[in-house]
C-alpha positions as CSV (number, residue, x, y, z in Angstrom):
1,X,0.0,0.0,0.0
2,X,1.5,3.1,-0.9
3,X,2.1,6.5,1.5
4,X,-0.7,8.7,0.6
5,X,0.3,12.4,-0.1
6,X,-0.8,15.4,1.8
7,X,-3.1,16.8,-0.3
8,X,-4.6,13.1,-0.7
9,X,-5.1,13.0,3.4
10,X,-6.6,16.5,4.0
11,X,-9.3,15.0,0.9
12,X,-10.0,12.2,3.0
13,X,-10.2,14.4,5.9
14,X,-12.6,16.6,4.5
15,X,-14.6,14.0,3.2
16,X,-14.8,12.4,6.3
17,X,-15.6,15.4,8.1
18,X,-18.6,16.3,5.2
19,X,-19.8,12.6,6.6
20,X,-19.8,13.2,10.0
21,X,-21.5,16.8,9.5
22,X,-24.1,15.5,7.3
23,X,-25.2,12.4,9.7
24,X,-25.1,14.8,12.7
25,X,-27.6,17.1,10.3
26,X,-29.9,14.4,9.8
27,X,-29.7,13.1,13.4
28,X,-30.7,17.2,14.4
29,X,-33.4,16.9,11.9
30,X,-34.7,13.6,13.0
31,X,-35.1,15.2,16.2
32,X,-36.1,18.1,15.8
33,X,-38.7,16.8,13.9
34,X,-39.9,14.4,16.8
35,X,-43.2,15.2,17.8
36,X,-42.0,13.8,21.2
37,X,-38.9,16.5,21.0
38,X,-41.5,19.0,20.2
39,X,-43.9,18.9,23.1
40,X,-40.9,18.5,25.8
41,X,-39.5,21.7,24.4
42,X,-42.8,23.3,24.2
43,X,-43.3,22.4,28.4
44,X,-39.8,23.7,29.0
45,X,-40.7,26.6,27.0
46,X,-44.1,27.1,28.9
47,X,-43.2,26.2,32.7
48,X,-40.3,29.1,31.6
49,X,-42.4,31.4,31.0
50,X,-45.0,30.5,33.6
51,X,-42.3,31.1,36.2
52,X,-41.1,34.1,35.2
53,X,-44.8,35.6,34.5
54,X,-45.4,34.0,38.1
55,X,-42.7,35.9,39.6
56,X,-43.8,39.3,38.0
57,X,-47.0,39.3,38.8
58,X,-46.3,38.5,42.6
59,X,-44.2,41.3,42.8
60,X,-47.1,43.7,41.1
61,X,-49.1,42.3,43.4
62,X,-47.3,42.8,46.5
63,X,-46.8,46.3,45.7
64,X,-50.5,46.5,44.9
65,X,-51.0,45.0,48.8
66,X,-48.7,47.1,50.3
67,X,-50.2,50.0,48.3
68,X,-53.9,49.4,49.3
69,X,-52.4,48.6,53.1
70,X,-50.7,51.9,53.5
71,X,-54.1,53.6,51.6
72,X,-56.1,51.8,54.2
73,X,-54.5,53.2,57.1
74,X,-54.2,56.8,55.9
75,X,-58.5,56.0,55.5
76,X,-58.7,54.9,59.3
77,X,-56.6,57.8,60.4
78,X,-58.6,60.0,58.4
79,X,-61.4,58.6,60.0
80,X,-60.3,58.2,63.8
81,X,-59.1,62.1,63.3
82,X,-62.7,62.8,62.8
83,X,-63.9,61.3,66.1
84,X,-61.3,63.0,68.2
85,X,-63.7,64.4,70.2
86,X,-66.3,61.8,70.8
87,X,-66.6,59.5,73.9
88,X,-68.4,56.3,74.6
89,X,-70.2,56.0,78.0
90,X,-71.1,51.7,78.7
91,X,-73.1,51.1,81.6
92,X,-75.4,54.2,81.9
93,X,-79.2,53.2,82.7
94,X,-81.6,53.4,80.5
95,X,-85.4,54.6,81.8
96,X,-84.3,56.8,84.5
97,X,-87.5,58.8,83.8
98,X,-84.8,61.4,83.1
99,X,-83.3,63.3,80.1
100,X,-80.3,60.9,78.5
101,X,-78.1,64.5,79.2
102,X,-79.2,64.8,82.5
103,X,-78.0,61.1,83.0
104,X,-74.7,61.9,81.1
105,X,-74.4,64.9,83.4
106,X,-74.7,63.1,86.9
107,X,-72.1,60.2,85.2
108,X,-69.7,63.2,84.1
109,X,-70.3,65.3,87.2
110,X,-67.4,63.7,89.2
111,X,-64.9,64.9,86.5
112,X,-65.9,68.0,86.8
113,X,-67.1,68.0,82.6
114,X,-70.8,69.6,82.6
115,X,-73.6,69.6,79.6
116,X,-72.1,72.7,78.5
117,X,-69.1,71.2,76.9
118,X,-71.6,68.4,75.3
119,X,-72.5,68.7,71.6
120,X,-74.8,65.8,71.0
121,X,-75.4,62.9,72.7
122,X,-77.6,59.5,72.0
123,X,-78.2,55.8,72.4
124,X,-76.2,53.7,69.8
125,X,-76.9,49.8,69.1
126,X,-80.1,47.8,69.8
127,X,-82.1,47.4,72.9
128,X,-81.4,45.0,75.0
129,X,-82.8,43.5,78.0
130,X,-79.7,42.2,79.8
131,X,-77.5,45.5,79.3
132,X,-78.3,49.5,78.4
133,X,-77.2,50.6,75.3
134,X,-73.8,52.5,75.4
135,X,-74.3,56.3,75.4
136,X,-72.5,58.6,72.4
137,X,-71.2,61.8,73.2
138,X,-69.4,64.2,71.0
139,X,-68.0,67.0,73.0
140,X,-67.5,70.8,72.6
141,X,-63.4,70.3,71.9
142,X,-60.6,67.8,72.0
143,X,-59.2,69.2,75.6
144,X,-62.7,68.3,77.3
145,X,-62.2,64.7,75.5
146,X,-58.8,63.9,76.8
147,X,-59.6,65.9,80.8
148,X,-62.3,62.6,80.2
149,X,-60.2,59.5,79.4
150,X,-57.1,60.7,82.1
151,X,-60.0,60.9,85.1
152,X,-62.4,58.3,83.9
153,X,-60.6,55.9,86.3
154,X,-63.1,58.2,88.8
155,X,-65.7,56.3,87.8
156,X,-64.7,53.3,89.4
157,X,-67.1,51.5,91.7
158,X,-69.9,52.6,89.6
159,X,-71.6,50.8,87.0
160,X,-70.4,52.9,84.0
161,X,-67.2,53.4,82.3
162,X,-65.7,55.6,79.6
163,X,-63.9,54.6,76.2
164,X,-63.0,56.3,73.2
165,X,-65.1,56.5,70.3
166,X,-62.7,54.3,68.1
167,X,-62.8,53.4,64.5
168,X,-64.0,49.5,63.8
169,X,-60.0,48.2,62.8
170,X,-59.3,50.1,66.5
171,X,-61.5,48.8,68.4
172,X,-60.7,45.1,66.5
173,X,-57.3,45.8,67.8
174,X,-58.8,46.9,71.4
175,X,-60.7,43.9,72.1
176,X,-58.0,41.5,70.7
177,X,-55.6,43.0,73.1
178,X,-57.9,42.7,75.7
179,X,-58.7,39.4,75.4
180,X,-55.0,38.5,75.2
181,X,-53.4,41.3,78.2
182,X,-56.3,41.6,79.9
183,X,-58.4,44.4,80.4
184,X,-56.7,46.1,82.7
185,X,-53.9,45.9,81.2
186,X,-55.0,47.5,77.7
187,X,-56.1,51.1,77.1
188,X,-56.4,53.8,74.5
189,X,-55.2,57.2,74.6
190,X,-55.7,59.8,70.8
191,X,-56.8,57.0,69.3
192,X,-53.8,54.5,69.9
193,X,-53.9,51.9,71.6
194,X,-51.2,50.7,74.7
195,X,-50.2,47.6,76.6
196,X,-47.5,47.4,79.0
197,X,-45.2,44.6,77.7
198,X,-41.6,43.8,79.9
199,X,-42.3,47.4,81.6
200,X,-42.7,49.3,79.1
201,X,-45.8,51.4,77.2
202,X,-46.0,49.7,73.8
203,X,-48.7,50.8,70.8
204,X,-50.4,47.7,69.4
205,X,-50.6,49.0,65.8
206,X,-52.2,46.1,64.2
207,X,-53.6,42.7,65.2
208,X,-50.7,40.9,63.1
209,X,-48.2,42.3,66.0
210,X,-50.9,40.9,68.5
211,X,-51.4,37.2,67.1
212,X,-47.6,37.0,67.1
């Protein structure tokens, strides 16, 4: 057998190497034509894009939660600002044979707050039986609110107590507090609510920071 020459090896080569390129052309075709190919491609393809939409729209919606949350509480604020001067009386007879301010009056005459200061006052809820109906009162000015709340501790030993008129997320976040502190231990002062946790005045902000 005789030496082949350079130029006969790199033809060889090259033919070789057309071989080679065209079976790995028809391999690529033959499976890229697989219908098999196709729909595993087309699920890699899809869950891709799936997660990737996922993702996006968690993000717009977290911003759209955290959006409506802080809109929320601007609302409530709004709202609680409103009643700033409002008080709740619980425990005030009802059918004294008297008029409801005159009532009020005797209640508030201990802290020294008379019917001038009060703007409008009136039952709220539903009659019943077991319990009078708690006692609205919306005062002259903010001052004759808080003089109130600091000496409604007065009060004690009778059957009536004061409260704040709070917003419905407030007083969510009041009873909650309550029920977890105790009573006595839980209070409202401008509309924010307080605990004493290790020693210390803390605001209860939310019921999140309550169900901890």
């Amino acid at each position: 057998m005789g030496v082949f020459t350079r130029e006969q090896l790199r033809e060889i080569k090259e033919e070789i190497n057309e071989e080679i390129r065209k079976n790995i052309e028809k391999s690529l075709l033959e499976i890229l034509d697989s219908e098999a190919f196709i729909n595993k491609l087309m699920l890699k393809v899809n869950d891709t894009l799936e997660k990737k939409l996922d993702k996006k729209l968690n993000k717009i919606q977290q911003r759209s939660d955290d959006k409506i949350k802080i809109l929320e509480e601007k609302i409530d604020s709004m709202e609680q600002y409103s009643r700033r001067n409002n008080i709740r009386i619980f425990g005030l007879a009802e059918n004294s044979g008297k008029p409801l301010i005159e009532d009020i009056n005797n209640v508030l005459g201990s802290i020294e707050i008379g019917t001038r200061n009060i703007v409008e006052c009136y039952r709220i809820g539903k009659i019943n039986v077991k319990k009078p109906r708690a006692v609205f009162v919306k005062l002259q000015n903010y001052e004759d609110k808080i003089e109130l709340i600091k000496n409604r501790k007065k009060l004690k030993g009778t059957n009536c107590h004061i409260k704040e008129d709070l917003t419905k997320k407030k007083m969510e976040i009041l009873t909650a507090a309550s029920e977890k502190f105790g009573f006595k231990n839980v209070w409202s002062l401008n509309g924010k609510i307080f605990t004493m946790l290790e020693n210390k005045k803390t605001e209860l902000k939310s019921l999140d920071f309550i169900n901890q």
